[in-house]
N, C-alpha and C positions, 0 to 999 in steps of 0.2 A: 465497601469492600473490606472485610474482615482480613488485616493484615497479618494477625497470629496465625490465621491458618496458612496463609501462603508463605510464612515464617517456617512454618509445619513441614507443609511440603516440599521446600529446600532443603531440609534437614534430613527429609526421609527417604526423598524418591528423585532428587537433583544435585545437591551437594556431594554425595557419595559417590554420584556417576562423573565427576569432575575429571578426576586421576585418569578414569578410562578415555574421556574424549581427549583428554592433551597426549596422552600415549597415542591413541587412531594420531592423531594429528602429526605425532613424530612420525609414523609410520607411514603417514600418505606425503608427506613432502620428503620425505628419502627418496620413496617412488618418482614422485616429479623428478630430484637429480637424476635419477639412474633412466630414467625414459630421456630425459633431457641432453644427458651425456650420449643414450643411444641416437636420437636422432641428429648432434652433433658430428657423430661418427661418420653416421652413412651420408649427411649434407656433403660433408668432407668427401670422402670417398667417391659421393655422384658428381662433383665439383671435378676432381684430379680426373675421371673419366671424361665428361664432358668436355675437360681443356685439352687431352691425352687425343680427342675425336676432331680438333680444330674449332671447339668451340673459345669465340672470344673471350679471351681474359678478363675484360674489364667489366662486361654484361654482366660471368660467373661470379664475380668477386661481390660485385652489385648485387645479383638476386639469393645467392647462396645464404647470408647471414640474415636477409630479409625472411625467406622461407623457415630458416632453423628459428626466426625470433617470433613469427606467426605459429610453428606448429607448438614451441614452448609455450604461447598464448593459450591456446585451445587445450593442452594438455591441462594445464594450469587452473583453468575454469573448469574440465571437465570434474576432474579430481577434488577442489575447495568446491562444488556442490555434491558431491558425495558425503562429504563433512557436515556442508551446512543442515544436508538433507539431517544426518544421525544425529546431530547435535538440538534438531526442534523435534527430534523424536525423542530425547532426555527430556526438554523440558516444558517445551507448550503444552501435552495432553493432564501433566500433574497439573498447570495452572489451569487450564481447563477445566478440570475435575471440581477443583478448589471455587474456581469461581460461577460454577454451573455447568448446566446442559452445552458447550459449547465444543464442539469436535469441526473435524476436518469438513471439506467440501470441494467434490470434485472439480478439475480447471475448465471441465465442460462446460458446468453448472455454473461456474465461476464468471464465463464468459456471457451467458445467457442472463444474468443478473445486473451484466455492465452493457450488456445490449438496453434493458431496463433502464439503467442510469443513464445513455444517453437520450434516450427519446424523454425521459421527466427533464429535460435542460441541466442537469448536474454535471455532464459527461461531455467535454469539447465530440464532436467527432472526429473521428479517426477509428485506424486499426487497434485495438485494444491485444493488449499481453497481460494475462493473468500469473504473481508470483506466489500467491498464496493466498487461499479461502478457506473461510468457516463460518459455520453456522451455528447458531444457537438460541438461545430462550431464555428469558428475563422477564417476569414478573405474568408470565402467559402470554408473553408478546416473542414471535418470532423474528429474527435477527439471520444476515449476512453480514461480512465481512471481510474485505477482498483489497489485499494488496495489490495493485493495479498500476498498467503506465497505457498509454496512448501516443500512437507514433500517425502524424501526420507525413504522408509524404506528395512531394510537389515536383514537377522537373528533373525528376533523379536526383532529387534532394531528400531526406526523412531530420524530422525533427521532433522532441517529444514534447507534447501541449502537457501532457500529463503524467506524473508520476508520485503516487502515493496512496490513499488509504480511502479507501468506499462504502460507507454503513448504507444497509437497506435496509429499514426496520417495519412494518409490517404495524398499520391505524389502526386506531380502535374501528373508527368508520371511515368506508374509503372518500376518498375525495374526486369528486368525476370531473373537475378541472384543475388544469396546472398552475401551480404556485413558483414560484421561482427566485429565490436570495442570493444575489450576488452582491460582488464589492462594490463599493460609491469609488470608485474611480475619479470622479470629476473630470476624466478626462474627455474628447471629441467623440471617440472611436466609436462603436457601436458594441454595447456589451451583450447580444445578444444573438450577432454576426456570425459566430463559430460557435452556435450548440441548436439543439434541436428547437425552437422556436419562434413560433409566426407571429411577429413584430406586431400584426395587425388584428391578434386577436389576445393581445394583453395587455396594459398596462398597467400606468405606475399607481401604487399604494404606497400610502407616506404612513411613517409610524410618528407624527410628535410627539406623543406622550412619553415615548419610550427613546431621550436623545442619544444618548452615547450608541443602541444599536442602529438610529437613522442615521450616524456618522458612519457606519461604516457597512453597511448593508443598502443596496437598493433592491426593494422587491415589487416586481413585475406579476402579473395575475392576471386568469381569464375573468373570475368572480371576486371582486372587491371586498364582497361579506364574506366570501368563504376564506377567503384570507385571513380576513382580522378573527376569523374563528380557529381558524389551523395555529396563525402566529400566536399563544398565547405568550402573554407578558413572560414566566417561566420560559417558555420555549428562546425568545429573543431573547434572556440574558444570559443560558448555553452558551447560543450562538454566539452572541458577543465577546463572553471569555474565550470563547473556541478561536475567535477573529485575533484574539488577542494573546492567545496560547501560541499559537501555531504562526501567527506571522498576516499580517496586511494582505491582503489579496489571495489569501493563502485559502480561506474557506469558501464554500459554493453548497448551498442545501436547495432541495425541492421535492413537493410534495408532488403523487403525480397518480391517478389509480390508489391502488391499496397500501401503498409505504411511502416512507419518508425517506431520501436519499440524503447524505451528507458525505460530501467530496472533500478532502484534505490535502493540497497540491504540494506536500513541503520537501518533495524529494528524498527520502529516508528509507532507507531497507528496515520494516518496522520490527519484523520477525526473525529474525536473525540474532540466539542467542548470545554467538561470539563469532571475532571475525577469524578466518583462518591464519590471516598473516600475525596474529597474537595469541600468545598462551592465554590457553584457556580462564585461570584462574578459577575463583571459587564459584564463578556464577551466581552470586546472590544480588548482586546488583544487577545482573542481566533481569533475573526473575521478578523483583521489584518492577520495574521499567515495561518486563513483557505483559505484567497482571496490569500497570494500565492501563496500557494502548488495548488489550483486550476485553477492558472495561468498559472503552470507552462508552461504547452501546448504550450501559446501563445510564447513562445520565439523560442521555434524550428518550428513552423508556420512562425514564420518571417522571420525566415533564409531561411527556401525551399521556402518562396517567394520573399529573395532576398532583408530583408528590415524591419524594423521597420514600424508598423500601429500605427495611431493614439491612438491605446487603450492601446499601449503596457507601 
């Protein structure tokens, strides 16, 4: 990743728009007061009416600041993604630019890529919610990339199996059975109970030659040879740093059809160049940070081709 240039394009096409989003930003949280103030007003007002009709005192007193602290909610969200929306329209498409072919990708599209992810076993099932996608191209290899959560719900319960970051990257050759790296666990439970696959048509593949990623990987396969040929040595010590970047249990890859899926569960809003409740500042630390979680791509590209590229 050539940091001068994205040095470059802070200075040219990010840094300069700074001023402008912390001004939007004073100017959308006045809003919030002044909507907040208004629906304090009239909470009030439907309150004195409602008690003025015989409605119970204590019920009003109970739902009234509950309603005014809900609809402040909603206002609150709706307005800080109006922000977040302007503020990755300053900065992600300059790094984009800088660091290749990589532009937006609709939440349609987005969805239909994590439908993908869960049937290759990378993806718990559940309902999937897409927060942000794009696609792009590195070294003639086509590329996804999909901020992503999954909400399991049970009993009138919902809970999220998943939330965080989803590469699809697209083989040289496809692969007509499923591969699948998850965590060594060591524990009883069954690791392969909650995602798309059939217990009884894969097993285990051990790596010893390679310890540090058989510490922390178990990988399950329909085809044992086609394993140890997708797994190259390169490819597993990605993975490993990646097991070891992002956290214990935190990674999950599968090869599955035409691409390589890798799932990142670390919980993090990736694209998000600032947060609303903080001044902006100069954003070059943001941009730093954004170039290389959008990098990320480029490093399991290098491995399925065997190599480090000039840009890497």
């Amino acid at each position: 990743m050539d940091k001068a240039r994205i040095e470059a394009a802070y200075r040219q096409h990010i840094g300069p728009r700074a001023a402008e989003l912390e001004a939007l930003r004073g100017r959308l949280r006045q809003r919030i007061r002044l909507i907040s103030a208004g629906v304090a007003v009239a909470t009030a007002v439907v309150a004195v009416v409602l008690i003025a009709y015989g409605a119970d005192l204590y019920s009003v007193g109970i739902s009234a600041p509950v309603f005014g602290f809900v609809a402040y909610c909603v206002v609150y969200q709706l307005i800080a993604s109006r922000f977040a929306r302007q503020a990755k329209a300053v900065v992600l498409p300059a790094i984009g630019e800088v660091l290749g072919d990589i532009g937006p990708l609709s939440v349609k599209n987005g969805r239909t890529w994590m439908a993908r992810a869960r049937r290759s076993g990378s993806l718990p099932r559940g309902a999937v919610v897409v927060y942000d996608a794009f696609v792009g191209r590195h070294r003639g290899t086509d590329f996804v990339m999909v901020e992503t959560g999954v909400i399991v719900r049970a009993e009138r319960k919902s809970r999220t199996a998943f939330r965080g970051l989803v590469l699809a990257i697209s083989v040289p050759s496809p692969a007509p059975s499923q591969t699948v790296m998850s965590f060594r666990s060591g524990g009883v439970s069954n690791p392969l109970a909650k995602y798309a696959i059939d217990p009884k048509r894969v097993s285990f593949v051990s790596f010893p030659e390679t310890p540090a990623f058989e510490a922390l990987f178990e990988v399950n396969a329909e085809d044992e040879a086609e394993a140890r040929t997708l797994l190259s040595p390169d490819l597993r010590a990605t993975l490993t740093g990646f097991m070891e970047q992002f956290g214990k249990g935190k990674v999950r890859a599968a090869f599955h059809d035409d691409a390589f899926f890798l799932a990142i569960d670390d919980r993090v809003e990736r694209f998000e160049p600032v947060k609303f409740n903080r001044p902006v500042g100069d954003l070059q630390a943001s941009t730093q940070r954004l170039s290389t979680e959008m990098g990320l791509a480029f490093r399991i590209i290098d491995d399925l081709h065997d190599g480090p590229s000039a840009a890497r």
